[in-house]
C-alpha positions in Angstrom: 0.0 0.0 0.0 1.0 2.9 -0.7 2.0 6.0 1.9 -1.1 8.5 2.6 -0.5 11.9 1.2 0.7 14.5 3.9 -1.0 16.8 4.8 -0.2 20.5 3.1 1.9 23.0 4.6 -0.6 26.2 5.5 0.4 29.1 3.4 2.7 31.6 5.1 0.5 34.8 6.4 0.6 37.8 4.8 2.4 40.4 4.8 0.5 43.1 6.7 3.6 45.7 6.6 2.1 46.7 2.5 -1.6 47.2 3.5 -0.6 49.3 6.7 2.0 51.3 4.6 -1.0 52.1 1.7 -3.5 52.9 4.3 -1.0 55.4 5.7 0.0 56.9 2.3 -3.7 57.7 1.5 -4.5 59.0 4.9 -1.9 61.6 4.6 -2.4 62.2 0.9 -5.9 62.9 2.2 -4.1 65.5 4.5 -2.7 66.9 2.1 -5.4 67.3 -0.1 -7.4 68.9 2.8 -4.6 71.2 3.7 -4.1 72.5 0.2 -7.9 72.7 -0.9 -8.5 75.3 2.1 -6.4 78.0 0.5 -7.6 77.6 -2.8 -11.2 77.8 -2.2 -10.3 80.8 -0.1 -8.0 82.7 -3.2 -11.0 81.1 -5.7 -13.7 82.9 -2.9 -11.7 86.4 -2.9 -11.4 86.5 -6.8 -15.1 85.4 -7.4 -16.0 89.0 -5.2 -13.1 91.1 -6.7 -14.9 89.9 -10.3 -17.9 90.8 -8.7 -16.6 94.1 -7.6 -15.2 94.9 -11.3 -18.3 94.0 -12.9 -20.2 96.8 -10.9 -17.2 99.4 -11.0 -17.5 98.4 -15.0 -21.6 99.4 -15.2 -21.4 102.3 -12.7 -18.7 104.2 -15.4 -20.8 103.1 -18.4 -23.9 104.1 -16.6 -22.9 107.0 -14.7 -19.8 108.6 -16.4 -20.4 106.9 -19.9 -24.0 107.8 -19.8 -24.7 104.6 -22.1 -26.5 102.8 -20.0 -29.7 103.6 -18.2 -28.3 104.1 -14.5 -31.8 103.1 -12.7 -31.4 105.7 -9.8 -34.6 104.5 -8.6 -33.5 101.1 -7.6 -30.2 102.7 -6.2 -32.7 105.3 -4.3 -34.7 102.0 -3.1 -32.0 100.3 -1.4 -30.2 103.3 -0.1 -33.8 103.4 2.3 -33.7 99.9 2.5 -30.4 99.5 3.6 -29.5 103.0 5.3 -32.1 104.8 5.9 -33.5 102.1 8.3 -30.2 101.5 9.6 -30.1 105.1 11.2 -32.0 104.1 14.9 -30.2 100.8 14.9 -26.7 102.8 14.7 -27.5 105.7 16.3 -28.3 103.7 20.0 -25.2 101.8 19.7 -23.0 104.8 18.9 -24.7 106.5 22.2 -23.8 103.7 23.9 -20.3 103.2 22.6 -19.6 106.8 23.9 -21.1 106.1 27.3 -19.0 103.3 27.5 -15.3 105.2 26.6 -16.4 107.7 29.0 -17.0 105.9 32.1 -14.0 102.8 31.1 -11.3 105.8 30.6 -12.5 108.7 33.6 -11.0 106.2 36.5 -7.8 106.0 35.1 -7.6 109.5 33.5 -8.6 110.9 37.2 -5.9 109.6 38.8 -3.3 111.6 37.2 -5.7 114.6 37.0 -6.6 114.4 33.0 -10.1 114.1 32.9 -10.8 116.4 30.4 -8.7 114.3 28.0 -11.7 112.2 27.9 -12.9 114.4 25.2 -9.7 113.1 23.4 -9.7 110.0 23.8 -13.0 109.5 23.1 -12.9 111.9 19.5 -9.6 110.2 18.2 -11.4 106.7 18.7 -14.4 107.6 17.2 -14.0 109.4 14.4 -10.4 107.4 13.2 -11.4 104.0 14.4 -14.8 103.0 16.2 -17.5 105.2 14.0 -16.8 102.8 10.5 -16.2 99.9 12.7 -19.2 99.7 14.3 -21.4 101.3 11.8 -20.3 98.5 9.4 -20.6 95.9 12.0 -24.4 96.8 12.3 -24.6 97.0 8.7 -23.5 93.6 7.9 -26.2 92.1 10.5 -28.9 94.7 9.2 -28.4 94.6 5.4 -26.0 92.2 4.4 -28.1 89.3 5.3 -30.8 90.5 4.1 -29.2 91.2 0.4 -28.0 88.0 0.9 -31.3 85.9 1.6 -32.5 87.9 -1.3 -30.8 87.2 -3.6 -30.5 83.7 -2.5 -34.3 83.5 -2.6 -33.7 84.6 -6.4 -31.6 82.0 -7.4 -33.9 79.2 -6.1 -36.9 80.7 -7.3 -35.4 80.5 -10.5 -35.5 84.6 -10.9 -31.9 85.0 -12.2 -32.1 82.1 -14.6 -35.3 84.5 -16.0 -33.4 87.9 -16.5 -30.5 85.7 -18.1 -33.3 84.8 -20.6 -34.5 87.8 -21.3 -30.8 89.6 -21.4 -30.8 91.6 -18.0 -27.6 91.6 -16.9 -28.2 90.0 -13.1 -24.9 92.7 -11.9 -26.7 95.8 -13.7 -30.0 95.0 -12.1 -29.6 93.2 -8.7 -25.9 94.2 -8.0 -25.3 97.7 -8.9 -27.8 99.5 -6.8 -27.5 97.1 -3.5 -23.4 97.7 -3.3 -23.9 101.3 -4.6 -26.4 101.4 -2.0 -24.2 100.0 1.2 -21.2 102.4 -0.1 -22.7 105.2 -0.3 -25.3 104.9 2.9 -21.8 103.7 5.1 -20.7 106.9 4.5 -23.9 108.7 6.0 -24.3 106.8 8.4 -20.5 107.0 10.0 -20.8 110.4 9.8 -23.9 109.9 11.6 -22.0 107.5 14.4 -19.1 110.1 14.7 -21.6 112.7 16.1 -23.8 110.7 18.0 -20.7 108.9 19.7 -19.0 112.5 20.7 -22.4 113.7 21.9 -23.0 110.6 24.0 -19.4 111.4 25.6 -20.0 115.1 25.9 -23.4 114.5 27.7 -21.8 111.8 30.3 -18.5 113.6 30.5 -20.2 117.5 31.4 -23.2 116.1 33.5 -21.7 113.3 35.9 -17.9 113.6 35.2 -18.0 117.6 35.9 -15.8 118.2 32.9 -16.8 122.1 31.9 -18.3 122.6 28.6 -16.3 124.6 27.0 -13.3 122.5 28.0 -14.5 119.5 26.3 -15.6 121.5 22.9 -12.2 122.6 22.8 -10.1 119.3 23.7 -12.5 117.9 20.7 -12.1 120.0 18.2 -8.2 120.8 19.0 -7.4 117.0 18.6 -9.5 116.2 14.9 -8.7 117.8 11.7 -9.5 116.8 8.5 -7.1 114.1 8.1 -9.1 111.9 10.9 -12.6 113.0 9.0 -11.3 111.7 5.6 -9.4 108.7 6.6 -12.0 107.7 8.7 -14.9 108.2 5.7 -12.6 106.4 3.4 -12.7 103.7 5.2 -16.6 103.5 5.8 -16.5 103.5 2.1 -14.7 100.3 1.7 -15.9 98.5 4.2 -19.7 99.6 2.3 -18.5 98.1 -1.1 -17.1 95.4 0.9 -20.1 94.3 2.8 -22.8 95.0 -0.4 -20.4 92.5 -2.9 -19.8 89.9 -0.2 -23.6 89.8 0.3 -24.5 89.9 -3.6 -21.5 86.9 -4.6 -23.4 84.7 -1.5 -26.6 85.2 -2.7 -26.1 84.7 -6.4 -23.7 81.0 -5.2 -27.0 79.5 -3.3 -27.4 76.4 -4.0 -29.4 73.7 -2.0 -32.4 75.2 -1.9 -34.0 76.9 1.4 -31.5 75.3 3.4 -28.3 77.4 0.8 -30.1 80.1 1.7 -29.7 79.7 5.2 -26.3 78.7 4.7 -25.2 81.8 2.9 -26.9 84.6 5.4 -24.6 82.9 7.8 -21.7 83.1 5.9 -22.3 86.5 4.8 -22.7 87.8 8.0 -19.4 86.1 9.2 -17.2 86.8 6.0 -18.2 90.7 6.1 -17.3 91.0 9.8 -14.0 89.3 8.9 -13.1 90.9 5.9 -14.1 94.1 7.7 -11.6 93.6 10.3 -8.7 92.5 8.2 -9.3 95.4 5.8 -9.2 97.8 9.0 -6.0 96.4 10.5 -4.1 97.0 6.7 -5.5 100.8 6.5 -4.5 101.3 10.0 -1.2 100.2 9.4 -0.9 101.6 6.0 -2.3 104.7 8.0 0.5 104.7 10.7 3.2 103.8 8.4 2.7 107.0 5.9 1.8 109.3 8.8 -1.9 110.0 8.4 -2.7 108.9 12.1 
């Protein structure tokens, strides 16, 4: 008889060293991608608005300079009232309240080395250089840029854009134009509006319970401002306008997902205008210092 076969050898286990060193390779190729992708969508984001931004500079000289175009001053006069005049209460109470606030945060240390007065100072130079287009474009994102926003966004699902494309209406002449015209040119009134209501909210505090004479706080106000701080502060307000109406008009025309996009880009608007509000400030500031204007 012959020998019954053996029995065969079990195969040798795999390697596991390969798999683990593909798994690790795609995980940080994965990284990569995510690291890289952020940058790029944000460079994509910022040239989509500047686009945006030529595009209306583009219709404004053809409409307004040009005269070739039909300007439509009724749909700029429409959203400055949207936009600013119903703005005005909304800013006005907080720049009352901002120069409550300077006054009573800088009397206590100002007191103790017998400057009180230079509350006027303070409170002018902050205002009218920094806090008055701050805050009036802060209040302006949350009133007006959402609201352009959710507009807009409304438009796009509804289909609304896709019908002036038919019918050749330019969507950046119609829809565009007027709404960042609109948030320019009412973020100029209205800081000039925050400037004085700011300074008079410091005046009343600083002359009624800080005993700072009248006349000494006119003067320490208007020795300290000039023109430069006026200007630089306006110029700024006018930025941060075209910045907030162009952010708000690119979100709203990039909807997508129905009411829940819409959603999504009031948020976004709100949070990328504050943003690009702040970072804008910080490089005119510095710009500002660094030529001698402050």
């Amino acid at each position: 008889m012959s020998a019954a076969p053996s029995n065969p050898a079990p195969p040798a286990p795999a390697d596991p060293q390969p798999a683990k060193t593909i798994a690790q390779h795609s995980a940080f190729t994965a990284f990569l991608d995510r690291l890289g992708s952020h940058p790029v969508k944000l460079l994509d984001y910022i040239g989509g608005i500047t686009r945006l931004l030529g595009q209306t500079g583009v219709w404004v000289w053809r409409g307004l300079v040009l005269r070739r175009v039909r300007f439509g001053r009724y749909a700029l006069y429409s959203q400055i009232v949207r936009v600013g005049a119903r703005s005005v209460g909304v800013i006005s109470l907080v720049s009352f309240c901002i120069g409550l606030i300077l006054a009573l945060q800088m009397a206590p240390p100002l007191e103790e080395f017998g400057q009180i007065d230079q509350v006027a100072t303070i409170i002018s130079i902050a205002v009218v250089r920094e806090l008055g287009p701050l805050i009036s474009a802060i209040v302006l994102t949350g009133f007006a840029g959402a609201s352009i926003a959710a507009e807009l966004g409304t438009m796009v699902v509804g289909e609304e854009i896709e019908a002036l494309e038919a019918h050749a209406l330019n969507p950046v002449r119609f829809l565009v134009m007027p709404r960042v015209l609109a948030t320019t040119v009412s973020l100029l009134f209205l800081c000039l509006i925050a400037n004085i209501i700011a300074i008079g909210g410091g005046y009343i505090l600083g002359v009624n319970l800080l005993d700072i004479p009248s006349g000494v706080y006119k003067a320490n106000t208007l020795d300290i401002l000039d023109l430069t701080d006026l200007f630089t502060g306006l110029f700024k307000a006018g930025v941060f306008g075209a910045i907030i109406g162009a952010i708000a008009c690119y979100n709203g025309l990039h909807v997508t997902g129905g009411a829940a996009g819409v959603g999504k880009a009031t948020t976004n608007t709100v949070v990328h205008c504050i943003e690009a509000i702040i970072y804008t400030d910080l490089i005119f500031t510095a710009v500002f210092y660094a030529t001698g204007l402050t």
